[in-house]
PDB file with one MODEL, atoms N, CA, C and O in Angstrom:
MODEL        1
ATOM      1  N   UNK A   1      91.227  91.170  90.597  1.00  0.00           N
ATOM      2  CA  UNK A   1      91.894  91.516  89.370  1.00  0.00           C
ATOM      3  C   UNK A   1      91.327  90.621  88.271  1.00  0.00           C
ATOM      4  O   UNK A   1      91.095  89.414  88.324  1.00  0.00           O
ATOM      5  N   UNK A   2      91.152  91.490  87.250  1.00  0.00           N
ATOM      6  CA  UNK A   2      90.520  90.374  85.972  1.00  0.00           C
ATOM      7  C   UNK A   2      91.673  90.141  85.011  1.00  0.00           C
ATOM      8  O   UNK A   2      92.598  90.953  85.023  1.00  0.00           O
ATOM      9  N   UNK A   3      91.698  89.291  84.329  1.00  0.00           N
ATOM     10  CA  UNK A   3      92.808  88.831  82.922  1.00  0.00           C
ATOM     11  C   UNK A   3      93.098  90.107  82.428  1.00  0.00           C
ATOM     12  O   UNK A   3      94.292  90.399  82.363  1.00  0.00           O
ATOM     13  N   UNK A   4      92.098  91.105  81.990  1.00  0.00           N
ATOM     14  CA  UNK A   4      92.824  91.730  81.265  1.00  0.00           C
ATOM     15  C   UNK A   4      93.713  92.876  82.076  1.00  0.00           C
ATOM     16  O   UNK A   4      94.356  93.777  81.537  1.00  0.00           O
ATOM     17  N   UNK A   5      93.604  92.646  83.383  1.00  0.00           N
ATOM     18  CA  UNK A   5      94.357  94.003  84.415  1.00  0.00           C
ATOM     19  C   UNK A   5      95.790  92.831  84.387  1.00  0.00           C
ATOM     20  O   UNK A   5      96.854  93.170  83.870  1.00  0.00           O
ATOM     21  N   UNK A   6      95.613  91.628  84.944  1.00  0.00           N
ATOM     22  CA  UNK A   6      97.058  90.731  84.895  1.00  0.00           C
ATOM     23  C   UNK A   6      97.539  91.141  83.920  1.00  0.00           C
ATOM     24  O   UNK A   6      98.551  91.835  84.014  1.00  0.00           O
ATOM     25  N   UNK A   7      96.995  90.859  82.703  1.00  0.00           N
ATOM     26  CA  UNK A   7      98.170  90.884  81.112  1.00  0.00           C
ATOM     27  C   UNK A   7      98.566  92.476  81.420  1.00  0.00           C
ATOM     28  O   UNK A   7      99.793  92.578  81.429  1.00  0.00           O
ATOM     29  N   UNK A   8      98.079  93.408  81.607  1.00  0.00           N
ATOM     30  CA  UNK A   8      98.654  94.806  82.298  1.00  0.00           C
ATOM     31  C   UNK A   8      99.653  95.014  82.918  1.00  0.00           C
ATOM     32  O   UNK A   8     100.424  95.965  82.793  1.00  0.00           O
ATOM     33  N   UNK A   9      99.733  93.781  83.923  1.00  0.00           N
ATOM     34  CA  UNK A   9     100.971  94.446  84.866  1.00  0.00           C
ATOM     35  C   UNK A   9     101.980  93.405  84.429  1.00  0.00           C
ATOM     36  O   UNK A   9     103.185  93.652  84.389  1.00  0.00           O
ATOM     37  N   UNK A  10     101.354  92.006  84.039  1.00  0.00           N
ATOM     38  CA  UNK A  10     102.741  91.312  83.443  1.00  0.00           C
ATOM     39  C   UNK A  10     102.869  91.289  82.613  1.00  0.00           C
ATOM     40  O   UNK A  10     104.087  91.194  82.461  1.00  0.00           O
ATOM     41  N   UNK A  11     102.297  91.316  81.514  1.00  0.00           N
ATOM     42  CA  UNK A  11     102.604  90.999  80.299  1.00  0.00           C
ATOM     43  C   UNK A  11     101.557  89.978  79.757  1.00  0.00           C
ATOM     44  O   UNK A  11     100.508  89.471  80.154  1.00  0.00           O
ATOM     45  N   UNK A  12     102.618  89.908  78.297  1.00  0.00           N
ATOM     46  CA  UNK A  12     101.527  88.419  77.306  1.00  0.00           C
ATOM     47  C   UNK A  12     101.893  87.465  78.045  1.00  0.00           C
ATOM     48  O   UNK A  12     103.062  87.277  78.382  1.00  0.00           O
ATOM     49  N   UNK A  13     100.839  86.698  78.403  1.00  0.00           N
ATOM     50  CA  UNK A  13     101.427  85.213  79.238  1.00  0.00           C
ATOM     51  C   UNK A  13     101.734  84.130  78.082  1.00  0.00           C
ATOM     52  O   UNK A  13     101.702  84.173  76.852  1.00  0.00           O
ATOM     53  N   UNK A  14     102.107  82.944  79.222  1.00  0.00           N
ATOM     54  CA  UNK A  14     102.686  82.098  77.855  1.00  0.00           C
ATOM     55  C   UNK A  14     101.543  81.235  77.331  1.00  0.00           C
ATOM     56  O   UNK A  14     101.577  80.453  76.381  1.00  0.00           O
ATOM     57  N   UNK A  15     100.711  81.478  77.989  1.00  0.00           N
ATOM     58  CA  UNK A  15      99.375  80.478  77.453  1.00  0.00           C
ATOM     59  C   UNK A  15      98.168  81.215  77.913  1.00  0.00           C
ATOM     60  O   UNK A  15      98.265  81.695  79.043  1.00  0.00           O
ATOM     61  N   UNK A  16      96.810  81.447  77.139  1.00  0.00           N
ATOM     62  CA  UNK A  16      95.769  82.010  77.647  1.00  0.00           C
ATOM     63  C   UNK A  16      94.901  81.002  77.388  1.00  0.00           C
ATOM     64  O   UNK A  16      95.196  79.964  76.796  1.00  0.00           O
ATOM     65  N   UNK A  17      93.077  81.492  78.127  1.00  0.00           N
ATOM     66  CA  UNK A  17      92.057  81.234  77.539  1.00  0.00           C
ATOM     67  C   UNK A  17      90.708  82.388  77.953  1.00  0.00           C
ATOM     68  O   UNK A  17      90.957  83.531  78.336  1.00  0.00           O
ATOM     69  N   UNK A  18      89.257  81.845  77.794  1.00  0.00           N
ATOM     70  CA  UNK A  18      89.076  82.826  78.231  1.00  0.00           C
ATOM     71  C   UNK A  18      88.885  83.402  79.704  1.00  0.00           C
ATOM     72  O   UNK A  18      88.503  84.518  80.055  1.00  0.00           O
ATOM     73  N   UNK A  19      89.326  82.136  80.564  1.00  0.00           N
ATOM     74  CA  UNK A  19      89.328  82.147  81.924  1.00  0.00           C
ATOM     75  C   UNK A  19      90.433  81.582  82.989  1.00  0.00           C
ATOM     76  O   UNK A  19      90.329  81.245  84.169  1.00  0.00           O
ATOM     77  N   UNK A  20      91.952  81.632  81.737  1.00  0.00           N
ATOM     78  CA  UNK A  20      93.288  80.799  82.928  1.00  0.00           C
ATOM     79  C   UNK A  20      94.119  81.636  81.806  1.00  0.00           C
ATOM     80  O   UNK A  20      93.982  81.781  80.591  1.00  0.00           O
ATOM     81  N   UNK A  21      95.433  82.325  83.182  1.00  0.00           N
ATOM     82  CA  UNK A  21      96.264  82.737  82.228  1.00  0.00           C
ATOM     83  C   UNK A  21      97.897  81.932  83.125  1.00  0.00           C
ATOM     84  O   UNK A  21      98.218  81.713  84.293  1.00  0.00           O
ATOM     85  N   UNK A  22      98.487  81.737  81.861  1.00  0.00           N
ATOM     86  CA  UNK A  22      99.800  80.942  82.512  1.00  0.00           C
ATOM     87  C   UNK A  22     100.814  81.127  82.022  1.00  0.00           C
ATOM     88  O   UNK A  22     101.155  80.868  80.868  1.00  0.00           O
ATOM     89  N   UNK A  23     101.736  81.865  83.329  1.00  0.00           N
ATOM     90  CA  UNK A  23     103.048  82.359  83.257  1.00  0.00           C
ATOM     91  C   UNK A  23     104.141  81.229  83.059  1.00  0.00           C
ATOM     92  O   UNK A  23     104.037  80.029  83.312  1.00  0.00           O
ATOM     93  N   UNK A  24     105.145  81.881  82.575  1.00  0.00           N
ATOM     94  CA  UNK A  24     106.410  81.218  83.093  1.00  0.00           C
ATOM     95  C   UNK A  24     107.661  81.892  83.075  1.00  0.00           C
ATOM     96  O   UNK A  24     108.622  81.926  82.307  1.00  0.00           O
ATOM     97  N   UNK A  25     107.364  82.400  84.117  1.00  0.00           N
ATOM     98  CA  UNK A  25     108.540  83.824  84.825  1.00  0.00           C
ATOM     99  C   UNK A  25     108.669  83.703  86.361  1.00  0.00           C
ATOM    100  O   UNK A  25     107.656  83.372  86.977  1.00  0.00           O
ATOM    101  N   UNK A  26     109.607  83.895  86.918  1.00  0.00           N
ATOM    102  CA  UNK A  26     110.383  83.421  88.592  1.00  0.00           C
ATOM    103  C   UNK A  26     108.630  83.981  88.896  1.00  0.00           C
ATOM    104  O   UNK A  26     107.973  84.782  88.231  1.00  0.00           O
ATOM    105  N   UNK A  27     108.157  83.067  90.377  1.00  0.00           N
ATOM    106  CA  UNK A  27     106.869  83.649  90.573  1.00  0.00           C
ATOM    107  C   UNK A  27     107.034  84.580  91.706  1.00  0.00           C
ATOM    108  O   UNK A  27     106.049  85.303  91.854  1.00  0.00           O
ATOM    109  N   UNK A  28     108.012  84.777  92.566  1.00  0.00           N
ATOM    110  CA  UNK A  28     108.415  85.710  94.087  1.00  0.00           C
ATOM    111  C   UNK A  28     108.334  87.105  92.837  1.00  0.00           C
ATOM    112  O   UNK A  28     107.695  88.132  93.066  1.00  0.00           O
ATOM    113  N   UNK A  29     108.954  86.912  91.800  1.00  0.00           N
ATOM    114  CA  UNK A  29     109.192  88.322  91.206  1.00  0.00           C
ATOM    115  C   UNK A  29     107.765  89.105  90.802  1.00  0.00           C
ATOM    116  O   UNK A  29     107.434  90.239  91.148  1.00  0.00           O
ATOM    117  N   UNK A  30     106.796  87.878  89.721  1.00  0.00           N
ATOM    118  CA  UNK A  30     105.882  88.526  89.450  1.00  0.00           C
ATOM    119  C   UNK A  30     105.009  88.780  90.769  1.00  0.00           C
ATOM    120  O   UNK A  30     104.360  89.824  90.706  1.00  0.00           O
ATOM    121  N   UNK A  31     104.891  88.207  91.692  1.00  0.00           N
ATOM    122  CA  UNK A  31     103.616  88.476  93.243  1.00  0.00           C
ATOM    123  C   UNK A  31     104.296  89.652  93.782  1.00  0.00           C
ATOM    124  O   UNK A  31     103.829  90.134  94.814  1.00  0.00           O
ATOM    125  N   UNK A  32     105.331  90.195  93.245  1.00  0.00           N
ATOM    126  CA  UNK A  32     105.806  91.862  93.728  1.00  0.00           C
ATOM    127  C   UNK A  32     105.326  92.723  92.866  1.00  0.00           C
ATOM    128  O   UNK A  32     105.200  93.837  93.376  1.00  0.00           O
ATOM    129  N   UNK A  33     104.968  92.656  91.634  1.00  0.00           N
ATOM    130  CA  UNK A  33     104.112  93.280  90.674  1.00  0.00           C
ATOM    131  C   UNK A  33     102.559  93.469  90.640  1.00  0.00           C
ATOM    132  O   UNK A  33     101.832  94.361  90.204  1.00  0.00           O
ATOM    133  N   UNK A  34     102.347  92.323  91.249  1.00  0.00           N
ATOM    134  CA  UNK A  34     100.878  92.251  91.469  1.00  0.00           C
ATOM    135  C   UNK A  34      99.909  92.923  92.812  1.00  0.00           C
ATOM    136  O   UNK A  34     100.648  93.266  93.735  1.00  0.00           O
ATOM    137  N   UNK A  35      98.484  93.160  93.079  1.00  0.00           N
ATOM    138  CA  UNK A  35      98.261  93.625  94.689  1.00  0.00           C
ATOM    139  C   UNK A  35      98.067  92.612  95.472  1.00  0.00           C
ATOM    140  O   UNK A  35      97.503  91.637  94.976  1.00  0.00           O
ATOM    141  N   UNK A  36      98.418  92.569  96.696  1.00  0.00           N
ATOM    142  CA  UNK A  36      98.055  91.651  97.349  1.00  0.00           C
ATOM    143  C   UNK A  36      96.214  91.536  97.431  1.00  0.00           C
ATOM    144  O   UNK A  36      95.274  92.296  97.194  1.00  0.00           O
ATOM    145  N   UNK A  37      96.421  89.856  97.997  1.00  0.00           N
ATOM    146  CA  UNK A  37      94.902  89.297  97.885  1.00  0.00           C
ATOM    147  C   UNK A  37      94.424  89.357  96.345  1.00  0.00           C
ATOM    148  O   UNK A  37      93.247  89.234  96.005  1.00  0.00           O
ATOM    149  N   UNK A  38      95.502  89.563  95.465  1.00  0.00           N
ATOM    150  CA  UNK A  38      94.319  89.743  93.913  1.00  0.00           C
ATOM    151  C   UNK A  38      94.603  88.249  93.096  1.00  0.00           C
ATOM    152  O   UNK A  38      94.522  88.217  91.868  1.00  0.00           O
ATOM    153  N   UNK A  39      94.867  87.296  93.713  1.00  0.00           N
ATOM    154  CA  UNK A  39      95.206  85.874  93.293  1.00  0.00           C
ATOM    155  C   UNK A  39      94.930  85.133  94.108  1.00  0.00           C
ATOM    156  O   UNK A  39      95.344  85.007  95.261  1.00  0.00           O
ATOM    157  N   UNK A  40      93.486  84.068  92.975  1.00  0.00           N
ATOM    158  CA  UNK A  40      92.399  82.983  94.067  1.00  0.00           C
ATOM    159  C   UNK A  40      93.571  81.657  93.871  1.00  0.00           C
ATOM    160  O   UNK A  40      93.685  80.964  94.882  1.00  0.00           O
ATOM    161  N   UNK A  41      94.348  81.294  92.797  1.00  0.00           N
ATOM    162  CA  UNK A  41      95.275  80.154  93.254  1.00  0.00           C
ATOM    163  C   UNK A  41      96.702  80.444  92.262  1.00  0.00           C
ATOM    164  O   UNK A  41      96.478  80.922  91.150  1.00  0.00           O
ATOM    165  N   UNK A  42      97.663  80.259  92.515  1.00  0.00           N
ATOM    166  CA  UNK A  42      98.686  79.890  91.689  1.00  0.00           C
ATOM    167  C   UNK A  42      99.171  78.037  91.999  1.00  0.00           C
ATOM    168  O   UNK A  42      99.159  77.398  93.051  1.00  0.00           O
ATOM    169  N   UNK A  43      99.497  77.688  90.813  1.00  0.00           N
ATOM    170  CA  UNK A  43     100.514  76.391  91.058  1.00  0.00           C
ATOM    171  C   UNK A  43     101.646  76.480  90.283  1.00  0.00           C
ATOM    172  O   UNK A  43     101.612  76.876  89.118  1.00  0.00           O
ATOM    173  N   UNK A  44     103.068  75.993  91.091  1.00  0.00           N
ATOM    174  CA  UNK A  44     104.032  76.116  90.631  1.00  0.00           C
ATOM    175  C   UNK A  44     104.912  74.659  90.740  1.00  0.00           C
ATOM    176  O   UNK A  44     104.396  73.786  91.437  1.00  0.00           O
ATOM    177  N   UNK A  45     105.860  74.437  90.263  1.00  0.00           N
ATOM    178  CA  UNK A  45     106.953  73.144  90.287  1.00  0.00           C
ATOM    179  C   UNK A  45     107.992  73.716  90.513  1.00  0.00           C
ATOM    180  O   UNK A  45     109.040  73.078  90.604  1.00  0.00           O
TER     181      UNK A  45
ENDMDL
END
């Protein structure tokens, strides 16, 4: 999946560039929106 298919299925994120996009929305919710295997890392707190 490339940035501009993510901003597709979630939305405007809360921070971009031209190669990191960063949410801040429950993450179990958005990885049900997304396909599996289409995310090389997330980090969360």
């Amino acid at each position: 999946m490339n940035l501009t298919e993510a901003i597709g299925i979630l939305g405007e994120p809360y921070f971009k560039t031209n190669n990191c996009l960063i949410y801040n929305l429950d993450c179990l919710e958005a990885l049900k929106q997304i396909p599996a295997d289409s995310v090389k890392l997330t980090i969360s707190k």
